[in-house]
PQR file with spaces between the fields and no chain letter, atoms N, CA, C, O and H, PARSE charges and radii, in Angstrom:
ATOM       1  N    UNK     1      54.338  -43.688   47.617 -0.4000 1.5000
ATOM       2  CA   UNK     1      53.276  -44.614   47.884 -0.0000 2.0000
ATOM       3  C    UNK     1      52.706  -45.191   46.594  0.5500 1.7000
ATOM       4  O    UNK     1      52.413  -46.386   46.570 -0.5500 1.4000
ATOM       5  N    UNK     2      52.515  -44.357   45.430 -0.4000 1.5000
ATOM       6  CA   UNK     2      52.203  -44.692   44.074 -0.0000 2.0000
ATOM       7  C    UNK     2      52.437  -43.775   42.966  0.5500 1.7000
ATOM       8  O    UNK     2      52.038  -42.625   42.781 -0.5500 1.4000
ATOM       9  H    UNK     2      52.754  -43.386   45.450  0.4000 1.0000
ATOM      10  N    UNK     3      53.165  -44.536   42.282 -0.4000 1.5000
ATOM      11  CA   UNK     3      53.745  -43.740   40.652 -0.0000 2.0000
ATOM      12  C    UNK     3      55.098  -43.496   41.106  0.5500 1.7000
ATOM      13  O    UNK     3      55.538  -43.870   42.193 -0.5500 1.4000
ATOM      14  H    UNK     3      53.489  -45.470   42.433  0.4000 1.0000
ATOM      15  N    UNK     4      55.638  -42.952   40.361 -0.4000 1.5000
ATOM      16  CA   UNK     4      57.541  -42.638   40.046 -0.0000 2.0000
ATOM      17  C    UNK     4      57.234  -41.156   40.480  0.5500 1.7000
ATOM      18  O    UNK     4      56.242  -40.506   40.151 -0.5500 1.4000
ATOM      19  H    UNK     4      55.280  -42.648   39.478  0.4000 1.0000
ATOM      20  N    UNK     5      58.416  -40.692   41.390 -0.4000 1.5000
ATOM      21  CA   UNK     5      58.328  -39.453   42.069 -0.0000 2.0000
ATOM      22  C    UNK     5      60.161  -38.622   41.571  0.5500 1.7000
ATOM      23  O    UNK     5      61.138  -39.232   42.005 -0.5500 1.4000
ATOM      24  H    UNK     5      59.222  -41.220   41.657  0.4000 1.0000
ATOM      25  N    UNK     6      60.348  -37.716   40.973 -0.4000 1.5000
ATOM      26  CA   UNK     6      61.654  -37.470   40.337 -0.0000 2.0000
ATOM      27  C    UNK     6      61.998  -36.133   41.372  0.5500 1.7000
ATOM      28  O    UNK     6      61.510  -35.021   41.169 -0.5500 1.4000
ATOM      29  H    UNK     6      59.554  -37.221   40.620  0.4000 1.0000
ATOM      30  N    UNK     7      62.837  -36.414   42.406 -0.4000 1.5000
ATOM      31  CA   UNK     7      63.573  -34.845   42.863 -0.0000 2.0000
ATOM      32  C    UNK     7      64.155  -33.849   41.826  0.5500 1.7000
ATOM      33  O    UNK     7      64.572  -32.822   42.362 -0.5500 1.4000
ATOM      34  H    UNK     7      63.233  -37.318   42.570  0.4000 1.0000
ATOM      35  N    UNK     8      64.314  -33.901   40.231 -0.4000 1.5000
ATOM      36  CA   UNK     8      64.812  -33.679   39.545 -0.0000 2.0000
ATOM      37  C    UNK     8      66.221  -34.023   39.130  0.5500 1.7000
ATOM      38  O    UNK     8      66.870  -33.265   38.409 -0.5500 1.4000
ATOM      39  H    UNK     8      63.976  -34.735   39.796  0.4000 1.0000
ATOM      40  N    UNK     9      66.797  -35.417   39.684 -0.4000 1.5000
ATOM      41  CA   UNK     9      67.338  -35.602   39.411 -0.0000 2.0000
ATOM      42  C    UNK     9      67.527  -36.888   39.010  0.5500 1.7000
ATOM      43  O    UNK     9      68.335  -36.967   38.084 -0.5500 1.4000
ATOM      44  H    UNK     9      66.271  -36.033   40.270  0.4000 1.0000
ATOM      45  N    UNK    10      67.048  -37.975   39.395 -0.4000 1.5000
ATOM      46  CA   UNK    10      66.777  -39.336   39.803 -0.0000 2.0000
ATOM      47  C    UNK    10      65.046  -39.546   40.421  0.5500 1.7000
ATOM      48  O    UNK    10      64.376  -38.927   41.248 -0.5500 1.4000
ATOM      49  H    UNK    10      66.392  -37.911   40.147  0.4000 1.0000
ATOM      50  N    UNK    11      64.710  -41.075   39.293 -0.4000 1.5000
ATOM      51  CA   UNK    11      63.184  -41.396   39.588 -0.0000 2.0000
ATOM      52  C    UNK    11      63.215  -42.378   40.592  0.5500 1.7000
ATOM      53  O    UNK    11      63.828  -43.433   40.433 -0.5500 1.4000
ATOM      54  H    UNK    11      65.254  -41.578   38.621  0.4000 1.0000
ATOM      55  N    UNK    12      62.493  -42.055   41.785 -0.4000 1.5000
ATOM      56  CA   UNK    12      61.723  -42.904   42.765 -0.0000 2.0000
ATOM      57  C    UNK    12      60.664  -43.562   42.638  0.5500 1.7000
ATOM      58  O    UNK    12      59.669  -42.857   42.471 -0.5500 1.4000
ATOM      59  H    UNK    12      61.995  -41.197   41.914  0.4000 1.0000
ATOM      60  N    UNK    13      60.452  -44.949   42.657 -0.4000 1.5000
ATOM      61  CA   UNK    13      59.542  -45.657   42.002 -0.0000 2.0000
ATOM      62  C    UNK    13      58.663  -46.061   43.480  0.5500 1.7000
ATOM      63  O    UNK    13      59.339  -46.386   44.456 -0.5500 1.4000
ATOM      64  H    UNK    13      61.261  -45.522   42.792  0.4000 1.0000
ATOM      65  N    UNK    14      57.152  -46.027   43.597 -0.4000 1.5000
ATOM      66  CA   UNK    14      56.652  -46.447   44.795 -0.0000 2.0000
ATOM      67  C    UNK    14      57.203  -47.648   45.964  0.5500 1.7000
ATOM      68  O    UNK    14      57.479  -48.766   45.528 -0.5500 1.4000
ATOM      69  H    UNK    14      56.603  -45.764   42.804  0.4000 1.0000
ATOM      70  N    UNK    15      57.312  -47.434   47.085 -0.4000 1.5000
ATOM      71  CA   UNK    15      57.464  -47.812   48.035 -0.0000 2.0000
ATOM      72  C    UNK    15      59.466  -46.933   48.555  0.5500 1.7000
ATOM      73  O    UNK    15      60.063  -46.796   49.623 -0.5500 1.4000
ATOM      74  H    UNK    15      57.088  -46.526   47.439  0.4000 1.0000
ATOM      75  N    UNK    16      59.729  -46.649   47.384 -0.4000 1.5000
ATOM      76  CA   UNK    16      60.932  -45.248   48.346 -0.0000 2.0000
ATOM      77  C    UNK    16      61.125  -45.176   49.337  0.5500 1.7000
ATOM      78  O    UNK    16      60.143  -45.496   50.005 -0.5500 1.4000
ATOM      79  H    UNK    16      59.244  -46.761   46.517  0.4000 1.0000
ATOM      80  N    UNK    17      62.191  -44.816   50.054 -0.4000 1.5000
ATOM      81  CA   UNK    17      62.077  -43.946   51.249 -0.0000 2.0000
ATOM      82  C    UNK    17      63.313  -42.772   50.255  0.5500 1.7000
ATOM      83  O    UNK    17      63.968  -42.946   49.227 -0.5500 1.4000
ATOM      84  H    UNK    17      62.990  -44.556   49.511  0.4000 1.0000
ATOM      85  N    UNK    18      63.209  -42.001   50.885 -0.4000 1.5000
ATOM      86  CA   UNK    18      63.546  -40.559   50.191 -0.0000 2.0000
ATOM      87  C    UNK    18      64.004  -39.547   51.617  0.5500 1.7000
ATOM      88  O    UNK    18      63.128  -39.203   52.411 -0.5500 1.4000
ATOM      89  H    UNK    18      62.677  -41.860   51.720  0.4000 1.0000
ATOM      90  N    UNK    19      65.111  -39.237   51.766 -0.4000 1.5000
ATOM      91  CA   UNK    19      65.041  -38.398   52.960 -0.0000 2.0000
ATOM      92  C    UNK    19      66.199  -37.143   52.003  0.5500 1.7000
ATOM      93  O    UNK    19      67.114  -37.379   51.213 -0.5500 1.4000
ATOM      94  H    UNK    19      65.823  -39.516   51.122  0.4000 1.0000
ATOM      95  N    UNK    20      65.631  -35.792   52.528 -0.4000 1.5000
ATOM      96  CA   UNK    20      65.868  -33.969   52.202 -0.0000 2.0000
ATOM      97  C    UNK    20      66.611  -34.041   53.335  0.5500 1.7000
ATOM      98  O    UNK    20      66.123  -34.386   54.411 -0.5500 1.4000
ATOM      99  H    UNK    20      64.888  -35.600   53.170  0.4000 1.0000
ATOM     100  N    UNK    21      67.683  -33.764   53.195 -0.4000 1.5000
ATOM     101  CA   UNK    21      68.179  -32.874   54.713 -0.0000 2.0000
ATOM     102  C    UNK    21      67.882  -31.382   54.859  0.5500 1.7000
ATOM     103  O    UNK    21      68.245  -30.564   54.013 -0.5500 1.4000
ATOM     104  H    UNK    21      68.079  -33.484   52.321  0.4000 1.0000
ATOM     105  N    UNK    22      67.195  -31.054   55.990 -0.4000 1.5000
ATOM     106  CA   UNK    22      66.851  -29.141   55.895 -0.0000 2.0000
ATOM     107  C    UNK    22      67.743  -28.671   55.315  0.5500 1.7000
ATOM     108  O    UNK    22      68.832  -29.026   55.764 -0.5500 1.4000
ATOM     109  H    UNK    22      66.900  -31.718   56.677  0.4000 1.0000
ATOM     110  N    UNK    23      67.794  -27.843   54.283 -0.4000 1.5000
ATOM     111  CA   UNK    23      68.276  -27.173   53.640 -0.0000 2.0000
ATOM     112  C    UNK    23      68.455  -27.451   52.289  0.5500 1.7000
ATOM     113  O    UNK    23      69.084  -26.675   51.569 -0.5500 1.4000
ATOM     114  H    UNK    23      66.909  -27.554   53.918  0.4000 1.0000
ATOM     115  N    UNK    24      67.844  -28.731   51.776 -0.4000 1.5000
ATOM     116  CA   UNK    24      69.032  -29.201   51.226 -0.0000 2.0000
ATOM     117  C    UNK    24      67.658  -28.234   49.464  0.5500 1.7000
ATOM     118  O    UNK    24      66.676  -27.626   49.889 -0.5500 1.4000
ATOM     119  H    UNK    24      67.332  -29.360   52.361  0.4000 1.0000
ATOM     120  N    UNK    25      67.804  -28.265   48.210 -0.4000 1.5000
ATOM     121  CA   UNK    25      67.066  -28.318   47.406 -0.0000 2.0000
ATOM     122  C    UNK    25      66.915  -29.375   46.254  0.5500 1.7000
ATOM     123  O    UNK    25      67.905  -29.961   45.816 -0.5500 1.4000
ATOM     124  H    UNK    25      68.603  -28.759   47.865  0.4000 1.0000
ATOM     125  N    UNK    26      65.436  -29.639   45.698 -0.4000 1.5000
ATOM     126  CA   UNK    26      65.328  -30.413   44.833 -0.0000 2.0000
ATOM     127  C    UNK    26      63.619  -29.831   44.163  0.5500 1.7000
ATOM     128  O    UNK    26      62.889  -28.960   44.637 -0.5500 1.4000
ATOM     129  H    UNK    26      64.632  -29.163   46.054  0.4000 1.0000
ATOM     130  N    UNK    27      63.405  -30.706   42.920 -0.4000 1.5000
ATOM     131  CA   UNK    27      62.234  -29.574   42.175 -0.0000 2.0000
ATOM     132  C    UNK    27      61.691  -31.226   41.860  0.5500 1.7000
ATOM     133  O    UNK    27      62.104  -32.139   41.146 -0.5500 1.4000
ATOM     134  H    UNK    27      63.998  -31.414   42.536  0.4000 1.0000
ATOM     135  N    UNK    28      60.708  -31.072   42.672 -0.4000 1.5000
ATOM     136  CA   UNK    28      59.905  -32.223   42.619 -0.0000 2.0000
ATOM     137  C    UNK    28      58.701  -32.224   41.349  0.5500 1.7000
ATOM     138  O    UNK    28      57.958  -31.300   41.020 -0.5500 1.4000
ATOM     139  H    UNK    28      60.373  -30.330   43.252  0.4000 1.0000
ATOM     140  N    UNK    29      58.778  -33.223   40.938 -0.4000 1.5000
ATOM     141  CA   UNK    29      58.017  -33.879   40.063 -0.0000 2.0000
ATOM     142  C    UNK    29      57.563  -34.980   39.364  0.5500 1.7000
ATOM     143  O    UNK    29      58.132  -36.048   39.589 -0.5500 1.4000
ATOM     144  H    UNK    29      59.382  -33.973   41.206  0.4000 1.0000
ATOM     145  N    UNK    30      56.560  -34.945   38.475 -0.4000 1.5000
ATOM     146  CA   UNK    30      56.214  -36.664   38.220 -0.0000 2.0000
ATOM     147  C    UNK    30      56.050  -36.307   36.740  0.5500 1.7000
ATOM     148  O    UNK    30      55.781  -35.258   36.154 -0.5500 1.4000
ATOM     149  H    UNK    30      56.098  -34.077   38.292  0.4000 1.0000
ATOM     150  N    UNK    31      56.322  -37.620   36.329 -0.4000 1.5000
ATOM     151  CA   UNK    31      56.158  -37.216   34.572 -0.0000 2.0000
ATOM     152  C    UNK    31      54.438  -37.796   34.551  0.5500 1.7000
ATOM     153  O    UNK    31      53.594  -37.106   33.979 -0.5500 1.4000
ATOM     154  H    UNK    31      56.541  -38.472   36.805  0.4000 1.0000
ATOM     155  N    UNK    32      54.026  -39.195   35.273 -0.4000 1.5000
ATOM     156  CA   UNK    32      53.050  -39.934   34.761 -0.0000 2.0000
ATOM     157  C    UNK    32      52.052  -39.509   36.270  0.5500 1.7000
ATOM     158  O    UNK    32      50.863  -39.806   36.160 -0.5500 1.4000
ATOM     159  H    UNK    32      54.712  -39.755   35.737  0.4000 1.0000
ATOM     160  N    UNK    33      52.521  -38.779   37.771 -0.4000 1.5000
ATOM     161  CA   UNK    33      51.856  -38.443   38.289 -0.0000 2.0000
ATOM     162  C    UNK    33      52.139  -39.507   39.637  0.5500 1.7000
ATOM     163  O    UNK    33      52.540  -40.643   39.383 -0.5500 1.4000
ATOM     164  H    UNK    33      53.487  -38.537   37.860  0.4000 1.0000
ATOM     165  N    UNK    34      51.949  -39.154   40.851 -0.4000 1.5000
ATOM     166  CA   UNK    34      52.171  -39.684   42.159 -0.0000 2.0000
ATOM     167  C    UNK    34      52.014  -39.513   43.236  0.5500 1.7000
ATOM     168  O    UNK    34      52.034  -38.321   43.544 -0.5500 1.4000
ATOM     169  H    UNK    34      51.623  -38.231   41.057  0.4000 1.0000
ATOM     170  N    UNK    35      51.767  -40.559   44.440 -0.4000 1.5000
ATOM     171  CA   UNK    35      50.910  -40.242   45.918 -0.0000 2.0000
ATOM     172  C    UNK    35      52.194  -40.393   46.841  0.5500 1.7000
ATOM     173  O    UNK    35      52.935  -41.376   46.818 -0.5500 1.4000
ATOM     174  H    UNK    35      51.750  -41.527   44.190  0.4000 1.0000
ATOM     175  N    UNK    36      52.334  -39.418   47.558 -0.4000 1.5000
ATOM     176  CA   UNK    36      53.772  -39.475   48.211 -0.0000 2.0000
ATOM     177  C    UNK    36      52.746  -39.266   49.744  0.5500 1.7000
ATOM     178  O    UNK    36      51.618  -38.809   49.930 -0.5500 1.4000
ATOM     179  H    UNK    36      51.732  -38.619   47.577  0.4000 1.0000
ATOM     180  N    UNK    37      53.910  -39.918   50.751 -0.4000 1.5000
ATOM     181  CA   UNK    37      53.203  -39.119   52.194 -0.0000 2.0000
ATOM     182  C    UNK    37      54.971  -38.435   52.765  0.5500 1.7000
ATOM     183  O    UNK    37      55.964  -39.148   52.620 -0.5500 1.4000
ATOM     184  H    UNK    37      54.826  -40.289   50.600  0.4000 1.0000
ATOM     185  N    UNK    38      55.025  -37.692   53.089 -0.4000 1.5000
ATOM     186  CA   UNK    38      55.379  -36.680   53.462 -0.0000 2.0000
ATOM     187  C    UNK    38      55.678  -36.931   55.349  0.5500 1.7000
ATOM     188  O    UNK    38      54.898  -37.550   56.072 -0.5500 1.4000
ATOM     189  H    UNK    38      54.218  -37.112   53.207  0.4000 1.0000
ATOM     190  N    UNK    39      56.545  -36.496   55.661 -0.4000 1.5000
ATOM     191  CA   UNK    39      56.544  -36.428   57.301 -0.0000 2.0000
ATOM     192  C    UNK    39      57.938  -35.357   57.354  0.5500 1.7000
ATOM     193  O    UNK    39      58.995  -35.419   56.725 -0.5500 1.4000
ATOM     194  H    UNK    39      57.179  -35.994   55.074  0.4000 1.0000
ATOM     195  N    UNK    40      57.369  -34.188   58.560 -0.4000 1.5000
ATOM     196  CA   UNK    40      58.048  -33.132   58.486 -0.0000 2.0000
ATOM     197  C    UNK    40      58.440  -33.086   60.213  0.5500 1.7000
ATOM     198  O    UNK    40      57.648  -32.512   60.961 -0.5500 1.4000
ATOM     199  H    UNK    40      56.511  -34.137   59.071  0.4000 1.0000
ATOM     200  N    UNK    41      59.598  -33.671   60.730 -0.4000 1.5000
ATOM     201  CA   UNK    41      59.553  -33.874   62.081 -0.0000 2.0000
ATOM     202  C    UNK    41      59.696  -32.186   62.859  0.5500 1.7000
ATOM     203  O    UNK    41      60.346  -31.294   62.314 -0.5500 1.4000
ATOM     204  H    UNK    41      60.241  -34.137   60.121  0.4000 1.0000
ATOM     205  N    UNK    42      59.172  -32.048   63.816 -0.4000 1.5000
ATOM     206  CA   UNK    42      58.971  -30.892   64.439 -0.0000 2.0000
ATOM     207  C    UNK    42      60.824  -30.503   65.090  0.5500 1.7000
ATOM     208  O    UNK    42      61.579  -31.419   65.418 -0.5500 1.4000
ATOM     209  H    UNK    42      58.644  -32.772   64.259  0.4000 1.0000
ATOM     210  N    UNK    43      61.141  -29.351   65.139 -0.4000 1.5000
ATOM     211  CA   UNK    43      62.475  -29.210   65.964 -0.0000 2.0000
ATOM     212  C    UNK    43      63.665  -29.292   64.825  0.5500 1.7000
ATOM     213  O    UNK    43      64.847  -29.211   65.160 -0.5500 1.4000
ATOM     214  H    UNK    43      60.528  -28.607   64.872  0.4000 1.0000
């Protein structure tokens, strides 16, 4: 939503879409800081 968002591997710059498959891992972080929203579907 705002600032650069890095799974640790590659930077996501605001407006992203970004999809984890369950299971999958990544080490989230921001160098300059960022507003992410999140949606965790039930099932």
């Amino acid at each position: 939503m705002d600032g650069v968002f890095n799974d640790g591997e590659r930077d996501y710059p605001a407006g992203s879409f970004i999809h984890a498959p369950a299971g999958s891992s990544h080490v989230p972080q921001s160098a300059t800081g960022c507003t992410l929203f999140l949606f965790y579907p039930e099932g």
